[in-house]
C-alpha positions as CSV (number, residue, x, y, z in Angstrom):
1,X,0.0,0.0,0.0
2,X,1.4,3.6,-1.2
3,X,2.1,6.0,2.1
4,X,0.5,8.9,2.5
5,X,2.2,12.0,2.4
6,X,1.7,13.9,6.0
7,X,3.2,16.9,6.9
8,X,3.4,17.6,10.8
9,X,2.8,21.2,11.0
10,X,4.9,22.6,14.2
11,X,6.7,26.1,14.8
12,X,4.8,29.5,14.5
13,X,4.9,33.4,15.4
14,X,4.7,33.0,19.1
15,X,6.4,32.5,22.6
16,X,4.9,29.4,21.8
17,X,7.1,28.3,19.4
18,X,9.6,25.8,21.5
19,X,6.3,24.2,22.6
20,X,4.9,23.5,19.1
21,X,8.4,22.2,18.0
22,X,8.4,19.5,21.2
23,X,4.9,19.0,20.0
24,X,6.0,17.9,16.4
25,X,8.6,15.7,17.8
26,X,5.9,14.0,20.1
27,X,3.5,13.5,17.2
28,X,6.3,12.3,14.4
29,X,7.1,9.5,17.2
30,X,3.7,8.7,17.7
31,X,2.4,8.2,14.0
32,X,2.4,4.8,12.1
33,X,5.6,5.0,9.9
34,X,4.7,2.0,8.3
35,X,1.6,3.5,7.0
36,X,2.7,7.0,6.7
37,X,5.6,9.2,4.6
38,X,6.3,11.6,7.9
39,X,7.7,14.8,7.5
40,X,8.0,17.4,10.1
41,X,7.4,21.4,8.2
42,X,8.6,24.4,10.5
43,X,6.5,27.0,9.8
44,X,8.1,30.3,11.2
45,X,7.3,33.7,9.6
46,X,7.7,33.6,5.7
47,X,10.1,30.6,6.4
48,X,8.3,27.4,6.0
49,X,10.6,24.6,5.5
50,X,10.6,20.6,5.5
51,X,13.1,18.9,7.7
52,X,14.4,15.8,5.1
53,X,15.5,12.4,6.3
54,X,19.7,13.7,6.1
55,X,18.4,16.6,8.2
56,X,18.6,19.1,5.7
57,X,16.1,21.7,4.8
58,X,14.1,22.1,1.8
59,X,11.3,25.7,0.9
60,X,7.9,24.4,1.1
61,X,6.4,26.3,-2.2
62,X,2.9,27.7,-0.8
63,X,1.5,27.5,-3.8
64,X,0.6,23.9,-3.2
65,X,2.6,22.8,-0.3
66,X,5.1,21.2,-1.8
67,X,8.8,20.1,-1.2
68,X,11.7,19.4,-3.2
69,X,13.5,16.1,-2.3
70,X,16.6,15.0,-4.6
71,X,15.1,16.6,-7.2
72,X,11.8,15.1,-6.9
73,X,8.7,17.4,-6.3
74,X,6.5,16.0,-3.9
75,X,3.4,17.1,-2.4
76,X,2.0,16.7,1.0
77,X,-1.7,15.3,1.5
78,X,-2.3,15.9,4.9
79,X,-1.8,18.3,7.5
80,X,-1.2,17.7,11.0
81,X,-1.5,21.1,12.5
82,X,0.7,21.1,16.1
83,X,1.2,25.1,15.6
84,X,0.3,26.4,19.1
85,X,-0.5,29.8,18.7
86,X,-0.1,32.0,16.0
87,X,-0.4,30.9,12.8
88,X,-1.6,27.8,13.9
89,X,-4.4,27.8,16.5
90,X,-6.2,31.0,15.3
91,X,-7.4,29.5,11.8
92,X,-4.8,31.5,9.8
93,X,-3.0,27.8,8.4
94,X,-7.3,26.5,8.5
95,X,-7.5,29.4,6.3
96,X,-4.5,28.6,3.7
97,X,-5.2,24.9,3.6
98,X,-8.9,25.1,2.9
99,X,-7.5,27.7,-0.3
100,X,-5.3,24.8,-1.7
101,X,-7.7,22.0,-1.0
102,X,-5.5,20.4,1.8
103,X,-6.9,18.1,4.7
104,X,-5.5,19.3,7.6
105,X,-6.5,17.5,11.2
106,X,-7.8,20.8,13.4
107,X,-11.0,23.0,13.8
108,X,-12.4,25.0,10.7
109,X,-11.1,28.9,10.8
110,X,-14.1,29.9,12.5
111,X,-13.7,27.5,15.5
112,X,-9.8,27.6,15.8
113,X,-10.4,31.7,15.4
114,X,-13.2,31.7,18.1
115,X,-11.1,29.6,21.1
116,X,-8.4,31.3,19.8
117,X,-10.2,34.6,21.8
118,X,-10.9,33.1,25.3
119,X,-13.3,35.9,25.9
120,X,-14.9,35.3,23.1
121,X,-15.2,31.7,23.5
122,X,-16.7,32.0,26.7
123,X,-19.4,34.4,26.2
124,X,-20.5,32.4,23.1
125,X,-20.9,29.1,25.3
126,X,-22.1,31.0,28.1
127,X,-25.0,31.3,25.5
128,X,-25.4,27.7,25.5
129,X,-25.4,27.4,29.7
130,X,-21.9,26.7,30.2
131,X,-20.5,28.2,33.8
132,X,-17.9,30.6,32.9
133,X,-16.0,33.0,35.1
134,X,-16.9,37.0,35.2
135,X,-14.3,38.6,32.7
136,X,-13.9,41.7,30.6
137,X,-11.9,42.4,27.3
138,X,-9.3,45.2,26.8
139,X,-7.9,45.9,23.6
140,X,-4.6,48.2,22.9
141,X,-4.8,51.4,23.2
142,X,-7.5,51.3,25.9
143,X,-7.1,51.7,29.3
144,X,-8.7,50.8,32.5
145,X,-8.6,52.0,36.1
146,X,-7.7,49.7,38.9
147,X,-11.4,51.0,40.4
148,X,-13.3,49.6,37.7
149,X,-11.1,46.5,37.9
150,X,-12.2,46.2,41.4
151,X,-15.4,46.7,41.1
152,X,-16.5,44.4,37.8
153,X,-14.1,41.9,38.3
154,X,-12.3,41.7,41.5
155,X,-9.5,40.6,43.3
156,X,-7.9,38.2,43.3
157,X,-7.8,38.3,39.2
158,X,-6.0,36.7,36.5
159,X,-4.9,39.0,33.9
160,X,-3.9,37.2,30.3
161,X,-3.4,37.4,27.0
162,X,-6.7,36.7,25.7
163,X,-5.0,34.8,22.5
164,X,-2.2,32.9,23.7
165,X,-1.0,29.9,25.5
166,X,1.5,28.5,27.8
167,X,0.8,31.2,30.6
168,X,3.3,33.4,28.6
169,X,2.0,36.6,29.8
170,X,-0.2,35.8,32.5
171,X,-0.3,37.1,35.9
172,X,-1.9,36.0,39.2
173,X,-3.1,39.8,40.7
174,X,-3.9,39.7,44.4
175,X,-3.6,43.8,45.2
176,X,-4.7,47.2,43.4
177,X,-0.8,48.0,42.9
178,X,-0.3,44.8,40.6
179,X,-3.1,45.3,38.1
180,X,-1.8,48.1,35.6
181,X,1.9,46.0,35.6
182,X,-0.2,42.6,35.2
183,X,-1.5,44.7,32.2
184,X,1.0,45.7,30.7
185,X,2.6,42.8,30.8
186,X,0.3,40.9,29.4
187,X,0.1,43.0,26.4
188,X,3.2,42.3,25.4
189,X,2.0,38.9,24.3
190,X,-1.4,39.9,22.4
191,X,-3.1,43.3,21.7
192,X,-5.9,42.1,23.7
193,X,-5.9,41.7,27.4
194,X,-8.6,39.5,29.1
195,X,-9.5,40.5,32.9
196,X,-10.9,37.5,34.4
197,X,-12.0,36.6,38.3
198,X,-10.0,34.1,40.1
199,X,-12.4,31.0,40.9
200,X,-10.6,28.5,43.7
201,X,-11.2,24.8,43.3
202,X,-9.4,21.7,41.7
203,X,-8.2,22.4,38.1
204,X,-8.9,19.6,35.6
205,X,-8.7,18.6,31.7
206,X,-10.8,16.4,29.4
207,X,-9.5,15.3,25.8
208,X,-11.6,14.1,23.2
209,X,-12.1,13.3,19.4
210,X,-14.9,12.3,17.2
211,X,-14.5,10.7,13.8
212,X,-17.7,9.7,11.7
213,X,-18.6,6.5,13.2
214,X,-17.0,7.0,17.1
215,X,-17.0,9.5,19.7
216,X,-13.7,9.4,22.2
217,X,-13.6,11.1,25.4
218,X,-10.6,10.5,27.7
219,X,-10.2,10.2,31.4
220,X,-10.1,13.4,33.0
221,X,-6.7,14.7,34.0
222,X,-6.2,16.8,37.1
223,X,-3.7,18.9,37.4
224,X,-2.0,20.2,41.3
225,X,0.7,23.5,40.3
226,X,3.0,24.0,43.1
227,X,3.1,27.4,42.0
228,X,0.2,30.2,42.2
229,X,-1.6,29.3,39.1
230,X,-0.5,26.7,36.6
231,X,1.6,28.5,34.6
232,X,4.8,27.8,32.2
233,X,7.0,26.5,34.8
234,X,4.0,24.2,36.3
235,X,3.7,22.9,32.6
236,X,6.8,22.5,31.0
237,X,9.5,22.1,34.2
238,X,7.8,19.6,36.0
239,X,6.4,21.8,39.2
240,X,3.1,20.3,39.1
241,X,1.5,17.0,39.7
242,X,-1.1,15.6,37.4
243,X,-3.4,12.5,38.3
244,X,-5.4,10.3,35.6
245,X,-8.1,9.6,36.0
246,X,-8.5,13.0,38.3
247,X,-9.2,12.6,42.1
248,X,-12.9,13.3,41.7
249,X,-16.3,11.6,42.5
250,X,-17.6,9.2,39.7
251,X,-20.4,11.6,38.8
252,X,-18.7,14.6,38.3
253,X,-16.1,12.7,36.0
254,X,-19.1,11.8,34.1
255,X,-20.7,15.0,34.0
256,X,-17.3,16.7,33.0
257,X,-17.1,14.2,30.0
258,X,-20.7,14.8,29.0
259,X,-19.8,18.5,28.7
260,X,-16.8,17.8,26.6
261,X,-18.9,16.6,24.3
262,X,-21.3,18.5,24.2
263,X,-19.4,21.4,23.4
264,X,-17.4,19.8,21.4
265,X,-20.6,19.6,19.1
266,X,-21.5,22.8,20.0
267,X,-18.4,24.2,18.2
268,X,-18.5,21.7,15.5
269,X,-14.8,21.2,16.3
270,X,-12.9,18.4,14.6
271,X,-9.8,16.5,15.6
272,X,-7.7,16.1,19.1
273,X,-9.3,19.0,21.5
274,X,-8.6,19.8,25.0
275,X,-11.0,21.6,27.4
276,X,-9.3,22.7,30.8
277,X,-12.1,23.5,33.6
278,X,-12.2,23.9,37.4
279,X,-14.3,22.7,39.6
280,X,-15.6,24.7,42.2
281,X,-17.6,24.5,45.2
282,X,-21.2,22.3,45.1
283,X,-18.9,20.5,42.0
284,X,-19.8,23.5,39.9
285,X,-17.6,22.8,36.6
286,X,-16.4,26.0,35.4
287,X,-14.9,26.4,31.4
288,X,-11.3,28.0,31.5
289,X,-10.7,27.7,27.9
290,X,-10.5,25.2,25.1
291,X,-7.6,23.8,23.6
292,X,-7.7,22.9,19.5
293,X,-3.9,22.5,19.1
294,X,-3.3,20.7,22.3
295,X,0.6,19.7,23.8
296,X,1.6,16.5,22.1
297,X,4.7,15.5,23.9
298,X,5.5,12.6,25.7
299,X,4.5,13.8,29.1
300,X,1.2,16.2,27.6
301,X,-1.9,15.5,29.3
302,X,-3.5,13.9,26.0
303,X,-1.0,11.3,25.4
304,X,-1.5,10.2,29.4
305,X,-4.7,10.5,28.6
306,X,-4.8,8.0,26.0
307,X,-2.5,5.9,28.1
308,X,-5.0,5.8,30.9
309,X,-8.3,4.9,28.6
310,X,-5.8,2.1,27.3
311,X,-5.9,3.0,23.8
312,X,-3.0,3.0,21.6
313,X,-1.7,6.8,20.4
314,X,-0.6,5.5,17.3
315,X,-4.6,4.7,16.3
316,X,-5.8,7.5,17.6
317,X,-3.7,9.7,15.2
318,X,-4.6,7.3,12.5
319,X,-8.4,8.2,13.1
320,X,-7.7,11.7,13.0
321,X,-5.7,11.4,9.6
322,X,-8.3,8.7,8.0
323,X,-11.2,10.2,9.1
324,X,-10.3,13.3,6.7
325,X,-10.1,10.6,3.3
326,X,-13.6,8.3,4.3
């Protein structure tokens, strides 16, 4: 049987970038090279270039993503978009591969673009009864007064980049003197800031994927920083402790999954999606924000996730890739 051409999509315009790289790395490993012709495209800028078997470099031309190898054109099939962040989670490479007529495994551009904004994504599914925190949006060149901070949102807050992952940007802000730094700070990452009310509870996250003839929702991670907040160092340099299945009653597991799913149709998303929540008092679940590009290394919540519902990560990304060709 002839492989199929897949390009693994990792790199972008972002703090993010390291991140996505791992992520390729994670997902090249975990595809079936038997079945597959694996390539690994950074995408960085204007520079979009395939990593070749010697380790050498070859342009991707855009006009129909396509590579050059010893003097061979070949052309990619499939997409396997691990770009976290800009150009990659906010429908921009949805946008270009829809153009060419290029599967690709993510949302559409108006899902990846709409939980790309976390404000936006909430108060769209707030519409639809999910329990989101109290939050406001403030774009550049606007300002705000630590009064009216106070008083609409309160304190203790979370101020983030309202497009953006990895914490880069975020700040934990416990007193009036913190807020206009946790601003500025946070626009250094993204043109819009989201203001958002700390909510205290146990922090968890739910995988899933649904192909035409399966739905697959994963045991439910949950996830202990040792820090103030999970942020980058929580995620990425092991000061945190994660626990799957989550240390939480049977019926709020199952309610948490439920909701995965349901807003998973709600957005109409497609592929591998994450959905971080936190459960607060009376086992109120609470959406943080939604995650269409998810982590794919080794130690990345899905792939323990995957572990833990005993299901091999090598079918799982073969669903993801075959479902686009049924």
């Amino acid at each position: 049987m002839r492989k199929r051409i897949i390009a693994i999509v990792a790199g972008g315009c972002s703090s993010e970038l390291e991140v996505s790289l791992r992520s390729g790395q994670g997902i090249s490993s975990f595809m079936d090279k038997e079945r597959y012709d694996l390539y690994i495209v950074e995408v960085e800028g204007r520079r979009w270039e395939v990593i070749l078997p010697d380790g050498t470099k070859s342009a991707i031309d855009r006009n129909d993503f396509s590579f050059t190898e010893s003097g061979e054109k070949r052309t990619f099939e499939f997409a396997y978009i691990t770009v976290h962040g800009r150009p990659g989670e906010n429908g921009m490479l949805q946008g270009y591969f829809d153009l060419i007529g290029m599967p690709y495994s993510s949302c559409s551009v108006l899902v990846s673009a709409m939980t790309f904004s976390k404000f936006t994504c909430n108060q769209y599914l707030k519409g639809f009864g999910v329990r989101v925190s109290e939050s406001l949006i403030l774009r550049s060149g606007f300002e705000i007064s630590d009064e009216e901070v106070i008083n609409k949102i309160g304190l203790p807050c979370f101020v983030k980049p309202n497009a953006g992952g990895s914490s880069f940007g975020v700040s934990k802000v416990k007193t009036r003197e913190d807020i206009q730094q946790a601003i500025r700070k946070a626009f250094k990452e993204d043109n819009e800031v989201m203001i958002e009310a700390s909510m205290e509870g146990t922090e968890i996250t739910c995988g899933c994927y649904k192909t035409r003839d399966k739905e697959t929702v994963f045991p439910i991670t949950e996830v202990v920083s040792t820090n103030e907040f999970y942020d980058y160092n929580a995620k990425y340099r092991k000061q945190s402790q994660n626990f799957t299945p989550a240390r939480i009653p049977e019926e709020t597991a199952t309610k948490v999954r439920q909701l995965t799913s349901s807003i998973y149709d709600i957005l109409g998303c497609s592929g591998l999606v994450r959905i971080d929540y936190i459960i607060t008092k009376g086992d109120n679940i609470n959406l943080l924000e939604i995650n269409t590009t998810p982590g794919m290394t080794d130690t990345s919540f899905i792939p323990q996730q995957v572990r833990a519902a005993g299901l091999d990560i090598k079918d799982v990304m073969t669903d993801i890739i075959e479902n686009k060709f049924s």
